[in-house]
PyMOL Python script that loads the backbone (N, CA, C, O; Angstrom):
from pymol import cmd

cmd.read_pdbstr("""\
ATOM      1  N   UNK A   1      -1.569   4.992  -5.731  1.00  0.00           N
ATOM      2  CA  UNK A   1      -1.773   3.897  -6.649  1.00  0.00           C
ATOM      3  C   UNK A   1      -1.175   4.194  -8.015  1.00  0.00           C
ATOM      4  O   UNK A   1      -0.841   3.246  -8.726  1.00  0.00           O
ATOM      5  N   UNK A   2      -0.999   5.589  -8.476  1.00  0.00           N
ATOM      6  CA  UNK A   2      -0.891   5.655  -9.574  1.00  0.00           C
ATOM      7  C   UNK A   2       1.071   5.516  -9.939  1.00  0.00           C
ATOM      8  O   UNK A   2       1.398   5.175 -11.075  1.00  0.00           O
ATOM      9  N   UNK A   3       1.857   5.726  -9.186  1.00  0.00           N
ATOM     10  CA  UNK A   3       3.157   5.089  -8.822  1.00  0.00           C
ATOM     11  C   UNK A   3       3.251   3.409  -8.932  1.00  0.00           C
ATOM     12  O   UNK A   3       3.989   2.839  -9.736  1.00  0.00           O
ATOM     13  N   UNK A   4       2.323   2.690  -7.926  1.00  0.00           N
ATOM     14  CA  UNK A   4       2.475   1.402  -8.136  1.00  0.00           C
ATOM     15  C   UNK A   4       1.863   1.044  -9.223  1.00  0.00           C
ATOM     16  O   UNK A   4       2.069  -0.158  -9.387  1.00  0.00           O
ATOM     17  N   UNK A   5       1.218   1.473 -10.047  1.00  0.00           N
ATOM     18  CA  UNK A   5       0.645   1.029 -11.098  1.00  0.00           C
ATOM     19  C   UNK A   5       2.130   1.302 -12.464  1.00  0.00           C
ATOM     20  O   UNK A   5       2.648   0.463 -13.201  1.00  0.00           O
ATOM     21  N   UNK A   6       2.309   2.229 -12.378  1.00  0.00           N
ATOM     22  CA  UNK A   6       3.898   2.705 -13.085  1.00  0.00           C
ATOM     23  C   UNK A   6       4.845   1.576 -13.163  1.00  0.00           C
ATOM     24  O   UNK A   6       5.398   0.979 -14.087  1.00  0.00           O
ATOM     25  N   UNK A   7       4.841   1.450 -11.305  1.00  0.00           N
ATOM     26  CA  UNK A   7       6.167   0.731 -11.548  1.00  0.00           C
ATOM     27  C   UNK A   7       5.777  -0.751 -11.899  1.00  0.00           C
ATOM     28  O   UNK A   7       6.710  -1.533 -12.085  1.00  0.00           O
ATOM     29  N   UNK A   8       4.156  -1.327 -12.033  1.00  0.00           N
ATOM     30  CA  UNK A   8       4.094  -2.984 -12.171  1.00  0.00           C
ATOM     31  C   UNK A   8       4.232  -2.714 -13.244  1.00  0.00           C
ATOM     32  O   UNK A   8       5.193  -3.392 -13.609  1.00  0.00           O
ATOM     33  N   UNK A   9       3.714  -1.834 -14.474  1.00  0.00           N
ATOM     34  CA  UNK A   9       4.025  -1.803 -15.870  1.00  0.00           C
ATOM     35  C   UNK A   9       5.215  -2.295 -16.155  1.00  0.00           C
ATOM     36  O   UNK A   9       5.422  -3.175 -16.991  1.00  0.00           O
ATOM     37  N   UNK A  10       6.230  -1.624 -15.317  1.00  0.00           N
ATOM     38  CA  UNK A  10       7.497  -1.324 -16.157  1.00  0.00           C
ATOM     39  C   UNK A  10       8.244  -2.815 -15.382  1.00  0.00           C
ATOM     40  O   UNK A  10       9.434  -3.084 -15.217  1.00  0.00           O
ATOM     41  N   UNK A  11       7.226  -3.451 -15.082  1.00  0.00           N
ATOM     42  CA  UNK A  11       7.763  -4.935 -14.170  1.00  0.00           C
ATOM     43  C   UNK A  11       8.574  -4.832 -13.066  1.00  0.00           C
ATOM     44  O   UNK A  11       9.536  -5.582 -12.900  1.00  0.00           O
ATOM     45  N   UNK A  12       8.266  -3.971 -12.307  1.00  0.00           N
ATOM     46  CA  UNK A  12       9.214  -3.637 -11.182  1.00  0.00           C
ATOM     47  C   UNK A  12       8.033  -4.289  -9.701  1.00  0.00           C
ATOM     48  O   UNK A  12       7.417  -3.415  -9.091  1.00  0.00           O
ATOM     49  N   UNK A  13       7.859  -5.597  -9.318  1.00  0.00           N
ATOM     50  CA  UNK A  13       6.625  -5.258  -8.027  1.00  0.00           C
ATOM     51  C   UNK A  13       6.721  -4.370  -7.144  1.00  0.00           C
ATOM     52  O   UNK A  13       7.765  -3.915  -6.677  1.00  0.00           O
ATOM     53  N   UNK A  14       5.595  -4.075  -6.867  1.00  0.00           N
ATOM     54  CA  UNK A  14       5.578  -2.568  -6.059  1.00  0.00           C
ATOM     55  C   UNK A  14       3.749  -3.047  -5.273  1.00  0.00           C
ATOM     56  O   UNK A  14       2.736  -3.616  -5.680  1.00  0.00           O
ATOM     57  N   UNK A  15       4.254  -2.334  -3.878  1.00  0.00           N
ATOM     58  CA  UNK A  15       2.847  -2.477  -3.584  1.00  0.00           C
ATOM     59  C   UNK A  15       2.915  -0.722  -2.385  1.00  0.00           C
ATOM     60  O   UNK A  15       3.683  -0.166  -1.598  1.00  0.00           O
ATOM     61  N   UNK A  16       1.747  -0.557  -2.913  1.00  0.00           N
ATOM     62  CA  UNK A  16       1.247   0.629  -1.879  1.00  0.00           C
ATOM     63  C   UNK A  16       1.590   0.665  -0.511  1.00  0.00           C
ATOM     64  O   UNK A  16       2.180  -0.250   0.063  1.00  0.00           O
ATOM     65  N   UNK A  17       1.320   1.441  -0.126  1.00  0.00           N
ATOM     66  CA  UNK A  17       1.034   1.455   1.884  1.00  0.00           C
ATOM     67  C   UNK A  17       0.634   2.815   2.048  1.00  0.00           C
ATOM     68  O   UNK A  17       1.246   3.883   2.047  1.00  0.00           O
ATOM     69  N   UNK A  18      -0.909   2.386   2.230  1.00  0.00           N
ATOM     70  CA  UNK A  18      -1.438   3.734   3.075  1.00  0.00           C
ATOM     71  C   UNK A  18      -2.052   3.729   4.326  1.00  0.00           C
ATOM     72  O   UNK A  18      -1.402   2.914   4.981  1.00  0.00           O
ATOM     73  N   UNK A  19      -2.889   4.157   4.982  1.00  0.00           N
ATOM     74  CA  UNK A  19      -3.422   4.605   6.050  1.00  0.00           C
ATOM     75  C   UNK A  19      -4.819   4.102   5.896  1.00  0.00           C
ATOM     76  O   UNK A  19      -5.596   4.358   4.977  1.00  0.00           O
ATOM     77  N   UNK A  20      -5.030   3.288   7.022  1.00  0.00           N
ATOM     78  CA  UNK A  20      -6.489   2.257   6.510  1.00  0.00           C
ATOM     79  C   UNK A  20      -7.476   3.379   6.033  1.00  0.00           C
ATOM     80  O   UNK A  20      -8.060   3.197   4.964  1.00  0.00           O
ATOM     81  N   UNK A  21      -7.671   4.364   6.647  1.00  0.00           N
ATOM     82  CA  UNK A  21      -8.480   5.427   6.316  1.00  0.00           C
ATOM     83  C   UNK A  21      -8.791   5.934   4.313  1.00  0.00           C
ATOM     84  O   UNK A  21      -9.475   6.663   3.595  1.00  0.00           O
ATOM     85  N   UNK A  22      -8.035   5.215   4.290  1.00  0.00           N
ATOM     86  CA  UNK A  22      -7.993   5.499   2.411  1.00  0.00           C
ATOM     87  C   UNK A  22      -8.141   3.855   1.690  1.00  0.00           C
ATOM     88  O   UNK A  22      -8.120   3.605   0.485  1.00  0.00           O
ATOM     89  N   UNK A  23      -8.283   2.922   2.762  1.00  0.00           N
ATOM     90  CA  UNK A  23      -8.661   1.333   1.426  1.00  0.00           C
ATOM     91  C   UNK A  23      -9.599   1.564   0.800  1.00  0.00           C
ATOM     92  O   UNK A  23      -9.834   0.605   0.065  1.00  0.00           O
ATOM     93  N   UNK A  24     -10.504   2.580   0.650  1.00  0.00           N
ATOM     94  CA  UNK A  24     -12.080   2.639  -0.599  1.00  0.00           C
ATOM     95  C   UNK A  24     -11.130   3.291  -1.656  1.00  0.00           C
ATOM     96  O   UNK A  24     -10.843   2.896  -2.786  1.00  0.00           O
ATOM     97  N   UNK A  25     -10.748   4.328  -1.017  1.00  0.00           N
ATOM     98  CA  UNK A  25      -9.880   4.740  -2.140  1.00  0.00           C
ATOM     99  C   UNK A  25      -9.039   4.000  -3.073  1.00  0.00           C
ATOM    100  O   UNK A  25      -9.304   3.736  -4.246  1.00  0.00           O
ATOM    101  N   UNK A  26      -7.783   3.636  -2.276  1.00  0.00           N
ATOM    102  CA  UNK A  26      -7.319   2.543  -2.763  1.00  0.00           C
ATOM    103  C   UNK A  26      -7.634   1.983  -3.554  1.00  0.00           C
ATOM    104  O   UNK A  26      -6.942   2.152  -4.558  1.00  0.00           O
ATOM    105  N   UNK A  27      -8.928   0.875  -3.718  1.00  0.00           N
ATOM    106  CA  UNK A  27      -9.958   0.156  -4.217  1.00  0.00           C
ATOM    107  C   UNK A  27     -10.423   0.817  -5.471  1.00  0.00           C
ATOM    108  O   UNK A  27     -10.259   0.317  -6.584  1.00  0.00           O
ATOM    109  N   UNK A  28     -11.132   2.197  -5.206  1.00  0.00           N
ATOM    110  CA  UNK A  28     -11.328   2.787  -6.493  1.00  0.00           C
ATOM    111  C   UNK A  28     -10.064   3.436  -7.105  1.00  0.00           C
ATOM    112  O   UNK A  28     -10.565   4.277  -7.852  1.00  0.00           O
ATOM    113  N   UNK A  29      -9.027   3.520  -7.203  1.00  0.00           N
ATOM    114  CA  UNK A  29      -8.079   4.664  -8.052  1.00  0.00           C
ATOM    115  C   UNK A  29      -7.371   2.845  -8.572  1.00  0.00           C
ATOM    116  O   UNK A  29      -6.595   2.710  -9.518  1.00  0.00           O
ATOM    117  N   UNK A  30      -7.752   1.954  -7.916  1.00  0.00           N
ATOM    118  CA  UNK A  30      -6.768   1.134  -8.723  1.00  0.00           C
ATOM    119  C   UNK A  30      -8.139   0.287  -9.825  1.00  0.00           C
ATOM    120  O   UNK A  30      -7.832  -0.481 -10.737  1.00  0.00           O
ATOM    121  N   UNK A  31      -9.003   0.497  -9.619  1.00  0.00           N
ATOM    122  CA  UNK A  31     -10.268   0.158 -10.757  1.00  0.00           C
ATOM    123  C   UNK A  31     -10.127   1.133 -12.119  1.00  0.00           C
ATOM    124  O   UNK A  31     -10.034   0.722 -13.276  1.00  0.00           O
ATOM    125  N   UNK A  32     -10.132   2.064 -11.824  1.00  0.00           N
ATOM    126  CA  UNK A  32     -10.367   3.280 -12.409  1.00  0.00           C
ATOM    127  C   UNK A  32      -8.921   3.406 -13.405  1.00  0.00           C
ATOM    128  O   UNK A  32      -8.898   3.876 -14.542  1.00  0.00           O
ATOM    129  N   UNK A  33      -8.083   3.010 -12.861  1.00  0.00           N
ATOM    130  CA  UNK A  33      -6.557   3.001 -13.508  1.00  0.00           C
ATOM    131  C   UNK A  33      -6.391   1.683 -14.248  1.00  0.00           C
ATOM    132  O   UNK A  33      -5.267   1.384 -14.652  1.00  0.00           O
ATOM    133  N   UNK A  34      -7.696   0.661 -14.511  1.00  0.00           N
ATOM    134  CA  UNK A  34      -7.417  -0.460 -14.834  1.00  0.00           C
ATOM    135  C   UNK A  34      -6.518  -1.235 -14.233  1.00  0.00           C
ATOM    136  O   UNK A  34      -5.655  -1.560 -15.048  1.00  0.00           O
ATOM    137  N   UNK A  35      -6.348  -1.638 -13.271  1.00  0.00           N
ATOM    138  CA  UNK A  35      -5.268  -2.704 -12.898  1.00  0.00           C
ATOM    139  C   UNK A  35      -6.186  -3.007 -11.193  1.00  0.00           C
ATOM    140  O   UNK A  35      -5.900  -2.373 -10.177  1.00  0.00           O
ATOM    141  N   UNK A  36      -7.282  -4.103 -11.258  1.00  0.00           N
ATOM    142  CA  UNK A  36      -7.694  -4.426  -9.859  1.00  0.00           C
ATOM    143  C   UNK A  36      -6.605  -4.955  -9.106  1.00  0.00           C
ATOM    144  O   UNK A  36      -6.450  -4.493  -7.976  1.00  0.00           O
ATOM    145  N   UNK A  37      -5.463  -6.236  -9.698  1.00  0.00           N
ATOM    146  CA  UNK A  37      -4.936  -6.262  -9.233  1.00  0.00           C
ATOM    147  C   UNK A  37      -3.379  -5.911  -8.071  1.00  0.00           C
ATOM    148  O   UNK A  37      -2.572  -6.570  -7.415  1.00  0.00           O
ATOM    149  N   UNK A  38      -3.690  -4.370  -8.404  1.00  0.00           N
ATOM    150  CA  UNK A  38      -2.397  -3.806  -8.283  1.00  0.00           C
ATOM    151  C   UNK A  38      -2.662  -3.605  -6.429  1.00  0.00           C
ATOM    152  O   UNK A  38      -3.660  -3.087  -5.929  1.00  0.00           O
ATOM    153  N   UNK A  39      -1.594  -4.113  -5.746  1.00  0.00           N
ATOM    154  CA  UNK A  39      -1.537  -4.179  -4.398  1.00  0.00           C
ATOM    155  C   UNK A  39      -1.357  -3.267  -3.380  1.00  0.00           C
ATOM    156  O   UNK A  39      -0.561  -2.332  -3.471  1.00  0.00           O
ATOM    157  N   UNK A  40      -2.240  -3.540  -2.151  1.00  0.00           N
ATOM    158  CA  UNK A  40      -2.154  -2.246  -1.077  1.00  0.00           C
ATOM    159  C   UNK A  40      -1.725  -3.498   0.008  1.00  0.00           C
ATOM    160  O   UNK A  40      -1.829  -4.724   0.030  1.00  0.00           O
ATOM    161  N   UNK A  41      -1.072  -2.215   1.069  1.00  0.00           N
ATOM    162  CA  UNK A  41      -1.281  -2.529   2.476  1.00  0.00           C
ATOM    163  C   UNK A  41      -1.805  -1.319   2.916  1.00  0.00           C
ATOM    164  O   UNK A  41      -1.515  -0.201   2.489  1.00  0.00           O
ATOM    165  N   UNK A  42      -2.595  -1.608   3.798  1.00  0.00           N
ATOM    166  CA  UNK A  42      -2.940  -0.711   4.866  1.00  0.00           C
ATOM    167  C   UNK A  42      -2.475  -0.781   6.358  1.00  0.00           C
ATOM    168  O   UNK A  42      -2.220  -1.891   6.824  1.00  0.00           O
ATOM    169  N   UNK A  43      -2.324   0.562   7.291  1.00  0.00           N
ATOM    170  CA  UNK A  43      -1.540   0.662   7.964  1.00  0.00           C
ATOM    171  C   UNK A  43      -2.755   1.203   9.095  1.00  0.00           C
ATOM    172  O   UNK A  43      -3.699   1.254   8.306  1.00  0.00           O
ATOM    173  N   UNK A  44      -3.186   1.525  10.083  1.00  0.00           N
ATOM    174  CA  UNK A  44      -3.822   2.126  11.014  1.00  0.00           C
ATOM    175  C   UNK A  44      -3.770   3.618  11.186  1.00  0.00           C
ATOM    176  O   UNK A  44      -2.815   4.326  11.505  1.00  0.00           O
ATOM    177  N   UNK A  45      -5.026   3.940  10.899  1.00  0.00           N
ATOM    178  CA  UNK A  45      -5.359   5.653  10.505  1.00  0.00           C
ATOM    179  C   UNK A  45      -5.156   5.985  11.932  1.00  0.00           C
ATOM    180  O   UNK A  45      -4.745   5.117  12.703  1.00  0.00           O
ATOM    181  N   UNK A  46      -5.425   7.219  12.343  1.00  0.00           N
ATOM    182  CA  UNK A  46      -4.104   8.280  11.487  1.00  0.00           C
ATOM    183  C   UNK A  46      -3.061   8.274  11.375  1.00  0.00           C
ATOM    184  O   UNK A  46      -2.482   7.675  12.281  1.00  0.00           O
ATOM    185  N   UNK A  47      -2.302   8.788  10.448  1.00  0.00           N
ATOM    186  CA  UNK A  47      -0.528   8.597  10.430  1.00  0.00           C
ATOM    187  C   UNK A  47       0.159  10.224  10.588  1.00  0.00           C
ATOM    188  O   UNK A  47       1.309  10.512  10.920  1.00  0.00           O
ATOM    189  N   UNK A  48      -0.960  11.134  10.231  1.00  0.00           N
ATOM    190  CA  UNK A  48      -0.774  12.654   9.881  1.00  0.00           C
ATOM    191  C   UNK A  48       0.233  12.684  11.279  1.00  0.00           C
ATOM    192  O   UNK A  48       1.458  12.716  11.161  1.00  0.00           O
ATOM    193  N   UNK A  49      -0.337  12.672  12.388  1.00  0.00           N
ATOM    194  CA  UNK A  49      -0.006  13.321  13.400  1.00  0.00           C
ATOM    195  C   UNK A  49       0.810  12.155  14.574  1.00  0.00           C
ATOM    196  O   UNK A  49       0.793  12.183  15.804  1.00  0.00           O
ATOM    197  N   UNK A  50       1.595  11.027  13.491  1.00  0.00           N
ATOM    198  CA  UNK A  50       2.169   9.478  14.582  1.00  0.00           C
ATOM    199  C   UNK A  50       3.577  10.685  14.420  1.00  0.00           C
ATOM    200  O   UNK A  50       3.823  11.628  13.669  1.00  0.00           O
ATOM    201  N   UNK A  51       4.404   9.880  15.816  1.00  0.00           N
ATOM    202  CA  UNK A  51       5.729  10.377  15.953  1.00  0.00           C
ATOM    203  C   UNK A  51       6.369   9.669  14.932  1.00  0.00           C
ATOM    204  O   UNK A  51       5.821   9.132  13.969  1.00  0.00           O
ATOM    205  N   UNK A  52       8.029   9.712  15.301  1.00  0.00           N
ATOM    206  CA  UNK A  52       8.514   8.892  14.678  1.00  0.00           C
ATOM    207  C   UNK A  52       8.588   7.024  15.297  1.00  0.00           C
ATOM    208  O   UNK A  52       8.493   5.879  14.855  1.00  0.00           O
ATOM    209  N   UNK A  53       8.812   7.737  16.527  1.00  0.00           N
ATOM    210  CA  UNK A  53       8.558   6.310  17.174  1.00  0.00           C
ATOM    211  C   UNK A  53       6.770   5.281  16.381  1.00  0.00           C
ATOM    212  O   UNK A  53       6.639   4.182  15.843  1.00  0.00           O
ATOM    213  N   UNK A  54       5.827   6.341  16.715  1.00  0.00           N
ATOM    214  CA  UNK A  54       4.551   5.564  15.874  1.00  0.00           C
ATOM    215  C   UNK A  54       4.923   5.126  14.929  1.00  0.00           C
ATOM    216  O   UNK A  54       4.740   3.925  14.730  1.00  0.00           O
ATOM    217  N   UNK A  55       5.487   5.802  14.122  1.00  0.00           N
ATOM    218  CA  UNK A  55       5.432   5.541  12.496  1.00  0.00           C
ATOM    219  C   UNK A  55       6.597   4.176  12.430  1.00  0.00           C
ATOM    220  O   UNK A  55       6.478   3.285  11.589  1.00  0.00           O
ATOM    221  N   UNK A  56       7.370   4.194  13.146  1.00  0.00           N
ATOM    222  CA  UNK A  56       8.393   2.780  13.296  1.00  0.00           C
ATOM    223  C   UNK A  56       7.347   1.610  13.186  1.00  0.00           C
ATOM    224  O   UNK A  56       7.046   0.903  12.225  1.00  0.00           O
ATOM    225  N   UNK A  57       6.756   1.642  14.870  1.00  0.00           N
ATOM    226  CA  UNK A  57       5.935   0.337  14.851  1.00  0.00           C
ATOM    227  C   UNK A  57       4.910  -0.266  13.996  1.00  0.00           C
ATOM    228  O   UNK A  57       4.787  -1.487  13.900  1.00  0.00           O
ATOM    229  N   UNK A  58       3.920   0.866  13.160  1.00  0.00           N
ATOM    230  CA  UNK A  58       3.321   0.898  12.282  1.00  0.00           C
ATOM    231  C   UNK A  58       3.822   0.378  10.913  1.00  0.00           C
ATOM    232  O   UNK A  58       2.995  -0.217  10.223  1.00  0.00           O
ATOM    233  N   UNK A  59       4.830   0.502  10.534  1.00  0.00           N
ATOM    234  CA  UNK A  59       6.041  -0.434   9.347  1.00  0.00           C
ATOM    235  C   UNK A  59       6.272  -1.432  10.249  1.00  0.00           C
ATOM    236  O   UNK A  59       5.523  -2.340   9.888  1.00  0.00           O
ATOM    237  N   UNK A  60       6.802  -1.744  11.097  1.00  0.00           N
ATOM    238  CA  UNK A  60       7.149  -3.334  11.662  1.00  0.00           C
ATOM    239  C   UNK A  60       5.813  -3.569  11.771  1.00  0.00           C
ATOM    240  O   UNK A  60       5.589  -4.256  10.774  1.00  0.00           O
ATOM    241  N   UNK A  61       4.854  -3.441  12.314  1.00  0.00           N
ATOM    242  CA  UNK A  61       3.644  -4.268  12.217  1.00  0.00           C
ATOM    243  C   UNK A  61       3.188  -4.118  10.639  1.00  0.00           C
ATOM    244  O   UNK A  61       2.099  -4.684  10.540  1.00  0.00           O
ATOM    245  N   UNK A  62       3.551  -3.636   9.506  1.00  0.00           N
ATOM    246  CA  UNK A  62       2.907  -4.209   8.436  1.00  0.00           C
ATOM    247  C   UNK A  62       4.456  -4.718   7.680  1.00  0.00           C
ATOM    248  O   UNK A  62       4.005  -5.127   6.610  1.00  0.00           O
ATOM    249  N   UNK A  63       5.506  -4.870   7.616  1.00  0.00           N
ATOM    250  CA  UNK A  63       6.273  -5.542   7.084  1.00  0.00           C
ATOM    251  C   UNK A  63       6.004  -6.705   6.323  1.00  0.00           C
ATOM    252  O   UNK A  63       5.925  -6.602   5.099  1.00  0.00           O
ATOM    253  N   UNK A  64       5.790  -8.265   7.121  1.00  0.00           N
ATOM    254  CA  UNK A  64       4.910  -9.162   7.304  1.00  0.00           C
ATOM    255  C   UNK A  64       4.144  -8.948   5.830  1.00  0.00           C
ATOM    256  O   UNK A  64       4.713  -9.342   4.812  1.00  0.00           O
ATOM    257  N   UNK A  65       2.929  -8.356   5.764  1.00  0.00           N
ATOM    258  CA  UNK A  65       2.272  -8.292   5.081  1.00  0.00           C
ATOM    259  C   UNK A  65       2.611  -7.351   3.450  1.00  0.00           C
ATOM    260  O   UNK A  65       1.919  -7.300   2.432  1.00  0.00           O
ATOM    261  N   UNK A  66       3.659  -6.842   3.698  1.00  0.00           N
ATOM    262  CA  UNK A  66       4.328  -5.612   2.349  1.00  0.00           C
ATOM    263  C   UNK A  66       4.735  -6.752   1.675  1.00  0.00           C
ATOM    264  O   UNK A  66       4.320  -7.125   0.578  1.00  0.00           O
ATOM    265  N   UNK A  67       5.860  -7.482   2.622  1.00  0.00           N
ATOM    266  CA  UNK A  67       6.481  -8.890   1.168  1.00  0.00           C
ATOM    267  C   UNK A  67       5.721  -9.931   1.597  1.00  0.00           C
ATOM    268  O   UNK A  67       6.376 -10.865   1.136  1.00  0.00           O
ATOM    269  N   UNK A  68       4.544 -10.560   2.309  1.00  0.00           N
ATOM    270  CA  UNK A  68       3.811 -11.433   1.369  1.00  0.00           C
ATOM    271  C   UNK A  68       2.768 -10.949   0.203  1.00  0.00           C
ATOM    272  O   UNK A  68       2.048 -11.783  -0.348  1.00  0.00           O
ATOM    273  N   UNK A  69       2.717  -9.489  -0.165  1.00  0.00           N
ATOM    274  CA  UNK A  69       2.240  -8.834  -0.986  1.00  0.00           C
ATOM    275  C   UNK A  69       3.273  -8.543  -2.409  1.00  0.00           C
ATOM    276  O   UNK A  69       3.030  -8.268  -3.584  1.00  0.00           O
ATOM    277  N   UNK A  70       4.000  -8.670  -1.946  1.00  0.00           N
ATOM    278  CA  UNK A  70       4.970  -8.701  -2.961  1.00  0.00           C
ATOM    279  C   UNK A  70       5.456  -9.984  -3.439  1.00  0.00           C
ATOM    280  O   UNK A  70       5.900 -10.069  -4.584  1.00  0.00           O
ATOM    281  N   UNK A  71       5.420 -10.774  -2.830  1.00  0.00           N
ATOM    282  CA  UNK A  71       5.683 -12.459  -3.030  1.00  0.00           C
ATOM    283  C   UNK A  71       4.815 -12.761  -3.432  1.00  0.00           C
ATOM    284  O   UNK A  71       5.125 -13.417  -4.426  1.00  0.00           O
ATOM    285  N   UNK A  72       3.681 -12.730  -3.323  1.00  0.00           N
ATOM    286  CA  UNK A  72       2.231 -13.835  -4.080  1.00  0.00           C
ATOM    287  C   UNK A  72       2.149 -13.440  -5.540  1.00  0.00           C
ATOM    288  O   UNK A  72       2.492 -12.400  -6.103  1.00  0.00           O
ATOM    289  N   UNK A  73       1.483 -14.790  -6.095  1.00  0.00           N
ATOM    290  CA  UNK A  73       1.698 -14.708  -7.587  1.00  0.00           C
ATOM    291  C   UNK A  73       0.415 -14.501  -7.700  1.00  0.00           C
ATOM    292  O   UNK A  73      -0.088 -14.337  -8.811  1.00  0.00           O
TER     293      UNK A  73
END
""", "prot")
cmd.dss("prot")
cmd.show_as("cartoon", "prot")
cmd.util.cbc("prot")
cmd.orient("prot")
């Protein structure tokens, strides 16, 4: 969060992507950094140990959701 928070400052949109296993987190580091609105996707825990093949489908299944996160006003 603390990257996407950087780059909305500097007016660049930017949205996160982590591992559902971290949206509380998420939630709190972007409170805590002042900016509620600063944007996540979440992706399906675990990622530590996805191949590369996992880690492909896991970005195509959140694509979709990265730029309507980046598109909404």
């Amino acid at each position: 969060m603390h990257d996407t928070i950087w780059f909305e400052i500097q007016g660049i949109p930017t949205v996160s992507v982590a591992s559902s296993g971290f949206g509380e987190a998420a939630i709190a580091q972007r409170r805590a950094l002042g900016m509620n609105g600063a944007r996540f996707v979440l992706v399906p825990h675990p990622i530590q140990d996805a191949t590369d093949d996992e880690m492909r489908v896991k970005a195509a299944d959140a694509f979709e959701q990265i730029i309507s996160a980046l598109t909404e006003i």
